[in-house]
C-alpha positions in Angstrom: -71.5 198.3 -109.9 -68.9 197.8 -113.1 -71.3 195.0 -114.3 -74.3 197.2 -113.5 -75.9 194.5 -111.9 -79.1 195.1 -109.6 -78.1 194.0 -106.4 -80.9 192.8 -103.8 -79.0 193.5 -100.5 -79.4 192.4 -96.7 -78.8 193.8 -93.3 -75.1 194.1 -92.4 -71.9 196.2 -92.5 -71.9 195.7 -96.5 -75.4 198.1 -96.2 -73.4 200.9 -96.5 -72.5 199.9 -100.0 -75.6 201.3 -100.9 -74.4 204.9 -100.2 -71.9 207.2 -102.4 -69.6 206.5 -103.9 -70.4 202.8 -104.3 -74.2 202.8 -104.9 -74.2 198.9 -105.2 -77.3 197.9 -103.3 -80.6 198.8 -104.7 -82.9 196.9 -102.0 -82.5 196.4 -98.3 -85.8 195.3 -96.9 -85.2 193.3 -94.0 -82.6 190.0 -92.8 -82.7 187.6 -95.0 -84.8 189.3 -97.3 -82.3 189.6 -100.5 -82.7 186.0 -101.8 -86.0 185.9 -101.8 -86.3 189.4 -103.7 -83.7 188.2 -106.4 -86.0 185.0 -106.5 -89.0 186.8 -107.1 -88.0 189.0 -109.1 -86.5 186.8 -111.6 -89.7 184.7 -111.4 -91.6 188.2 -112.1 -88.8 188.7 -115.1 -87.3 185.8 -116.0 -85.6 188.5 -118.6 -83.4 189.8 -116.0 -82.2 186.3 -114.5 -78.6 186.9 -116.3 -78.2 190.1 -114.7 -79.8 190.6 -110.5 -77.8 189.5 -107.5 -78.3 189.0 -103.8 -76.1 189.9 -101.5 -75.8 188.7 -98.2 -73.7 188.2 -95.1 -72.4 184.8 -93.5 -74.2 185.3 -90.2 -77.3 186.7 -91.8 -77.4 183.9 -94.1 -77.4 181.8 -90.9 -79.8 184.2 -89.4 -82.8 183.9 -91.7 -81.3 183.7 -95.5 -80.9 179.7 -95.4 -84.4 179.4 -95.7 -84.8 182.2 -99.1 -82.1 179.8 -100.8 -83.9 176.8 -100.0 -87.5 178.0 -101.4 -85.1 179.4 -104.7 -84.1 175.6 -105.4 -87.3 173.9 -104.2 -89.2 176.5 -106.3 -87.0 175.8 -109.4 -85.8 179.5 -109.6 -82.9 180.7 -110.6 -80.6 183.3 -109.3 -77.0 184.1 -108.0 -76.6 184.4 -104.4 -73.2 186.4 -103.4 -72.3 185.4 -99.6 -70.0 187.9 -98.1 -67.9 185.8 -95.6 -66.3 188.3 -93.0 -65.7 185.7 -90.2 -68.1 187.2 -88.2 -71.2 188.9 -87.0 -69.5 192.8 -88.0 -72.4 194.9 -88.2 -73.2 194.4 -84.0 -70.1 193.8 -82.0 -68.4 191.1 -84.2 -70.0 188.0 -82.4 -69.4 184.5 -83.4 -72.2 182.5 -85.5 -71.9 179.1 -86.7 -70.0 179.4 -89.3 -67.1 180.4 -86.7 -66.4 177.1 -84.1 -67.4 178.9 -81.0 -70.4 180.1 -79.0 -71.6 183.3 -78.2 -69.0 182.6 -75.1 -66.4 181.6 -76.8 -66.5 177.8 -75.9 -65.8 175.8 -78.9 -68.4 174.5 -81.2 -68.3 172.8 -84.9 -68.4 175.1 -87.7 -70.9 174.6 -89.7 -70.1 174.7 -93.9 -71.8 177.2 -95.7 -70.3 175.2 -99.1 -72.2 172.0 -97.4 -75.3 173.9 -96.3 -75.7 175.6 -99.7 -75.2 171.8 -101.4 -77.5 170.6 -99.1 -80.1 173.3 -100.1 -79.5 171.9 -103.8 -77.1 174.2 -105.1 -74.2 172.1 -106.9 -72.8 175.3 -108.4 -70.8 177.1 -105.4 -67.7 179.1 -105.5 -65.0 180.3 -103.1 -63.1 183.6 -104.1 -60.9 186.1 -102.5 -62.9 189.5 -102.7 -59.4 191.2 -102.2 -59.0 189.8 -105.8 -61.2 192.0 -108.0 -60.7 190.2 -111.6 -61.4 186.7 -110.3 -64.5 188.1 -108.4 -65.8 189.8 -111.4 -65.2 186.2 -113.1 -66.5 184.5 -110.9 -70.2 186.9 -111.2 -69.7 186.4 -115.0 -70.1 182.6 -115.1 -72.5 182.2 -112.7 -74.9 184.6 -113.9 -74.9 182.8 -117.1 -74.8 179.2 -115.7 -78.7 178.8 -116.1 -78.9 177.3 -112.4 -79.5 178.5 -109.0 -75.7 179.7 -107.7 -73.4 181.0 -104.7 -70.6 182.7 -104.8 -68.9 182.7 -101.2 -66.6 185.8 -101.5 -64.2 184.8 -97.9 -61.7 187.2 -96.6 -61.6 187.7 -92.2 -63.2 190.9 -91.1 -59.8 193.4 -90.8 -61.3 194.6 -87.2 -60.8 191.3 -85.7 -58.4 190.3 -83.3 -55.8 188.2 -85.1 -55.9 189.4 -88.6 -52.8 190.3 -90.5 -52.5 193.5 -91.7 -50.7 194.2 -95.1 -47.9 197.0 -95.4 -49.9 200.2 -96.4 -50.2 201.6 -99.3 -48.0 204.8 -100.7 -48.9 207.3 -103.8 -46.3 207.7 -106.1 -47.0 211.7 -106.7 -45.2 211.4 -109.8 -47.7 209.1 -112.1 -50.9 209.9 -110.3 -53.0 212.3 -112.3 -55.7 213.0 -109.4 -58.3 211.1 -111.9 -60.2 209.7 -108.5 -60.5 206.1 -109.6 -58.7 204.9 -106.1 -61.7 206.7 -104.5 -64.6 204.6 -105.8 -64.0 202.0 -103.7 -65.5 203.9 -100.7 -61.9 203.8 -98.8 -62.0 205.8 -95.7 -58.1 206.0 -96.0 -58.0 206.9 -99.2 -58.5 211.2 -99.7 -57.3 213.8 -102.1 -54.8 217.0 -101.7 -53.3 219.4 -103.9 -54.5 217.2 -107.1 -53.2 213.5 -106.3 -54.3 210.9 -104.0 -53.3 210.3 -100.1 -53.2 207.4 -98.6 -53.8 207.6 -94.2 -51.1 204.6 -93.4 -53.2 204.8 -89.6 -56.4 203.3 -91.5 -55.2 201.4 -94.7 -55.0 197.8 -93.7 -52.6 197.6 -97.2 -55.8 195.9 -98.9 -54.5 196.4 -101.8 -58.0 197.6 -104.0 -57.5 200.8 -104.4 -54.0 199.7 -106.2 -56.4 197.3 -108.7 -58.3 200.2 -109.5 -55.3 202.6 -110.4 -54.5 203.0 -114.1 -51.2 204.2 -114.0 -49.7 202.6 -111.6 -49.6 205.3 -108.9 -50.5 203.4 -106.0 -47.5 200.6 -104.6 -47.3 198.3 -101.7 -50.0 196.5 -99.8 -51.7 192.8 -100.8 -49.1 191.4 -103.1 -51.1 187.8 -103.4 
């Protein structure tokens, strides 16, 4: 949304990011449906190929969206796919795909890449980044959208719901330097709130992400993902 990108989206838990406040997902069709639109529609306007997006999930991409970046390639388009790798299948009872090693019973299985499945489609440019890490995401968009190629960007980080995952230390509000401006809120944080002018952090919901700290201008937000 910074970059004012259109985003094509997919079915998944990152669906919701086309509600307030984010308002970062301008289609949602059907799974496996986003990178075919931003195909098409950079076909339709090749004008627009620096600038549209898709957006899809790691066990939607195995679902049905393997085949959308296969026709991308093979039909010499290009476009910048953004995989959002949770670890797992969030949006329906967080069940393994095969991305993960295991069955839907839990027996184990091999993981299949999605770096070798997406060189396999043809796409040489692929990228791994931490989407706790807002700067090198936003770096990573920048570079590929003006690569002149078909391109991925894998953002990985484990679902926070699932068994196993470590939680950072919360995050606290230094009352004293925030100014109530409401920046931390545009991330959509269902721990983040405001009373009596500043911000409040719920330390039962913050998994100490640390995003609503990146978006702070002041400083007024401490603790949480130090990496």
């Amino acid at each position: 949304k910074e970059l004012r990108l259109p985003v094509s989206g997919d079915i998944g838990c990152y669906t919701f990011g086309a509600s307030a406040p984010l308002g970062a997902m301008d289609t949602a069709i059907g799974m496996g449906a986003s990178i075919g639109m931003v195909h098409a529609f950079n076909k339709v306007r090749p004008e627009t190929v620096a600038n549209a997006v898709a957006a899809i999930g790691d066990s939607t991409f195995f679902h049905s969206g393997m085949t959308g970046l296969v026709d991308l390639v093979y039909n010499k388009g290009i476009g910048t796919v953004l995989i959002l790798d949770n670890s797992t299948t969030g949006m329906t009872g967080h069940q393994p795909h095969p991305a993960t090693g295991k069955t839907i019973c839990g027996d184990i299985a091999p993981a299949v890449s999605i770096e070798a499945v997406c060189n396999a489609a043809g796409v040489s440019d692929v990228a791994v980044v931490d989407p706790l890490n807002m700067a090198e995401l936003k770096a990573a968009l920048k570079r590929a959208l003006s690569s002149g190629a078909p391109s991925v960007i894998i953002a990985r980080r484990p679902c926070a719901l699932l068994k196993g995952v470590t939680h950072y230390p919360p995050v606290k509000v230094n009352t004293e330097k925030c100014m109530g401006c409401k920046a931390c809120m545009q991330i959509g944080c269902p721990a983040v709130s405001m009373k009596d002018g500043h911000a409040v952090i719920d330390a039962s919901l913050c998994v100490g992400c640390g995003l609503c700290e990146q978006k702070c201008r002041v400083g007024a937000l401490e603790g949480g993902n130090k990496e």
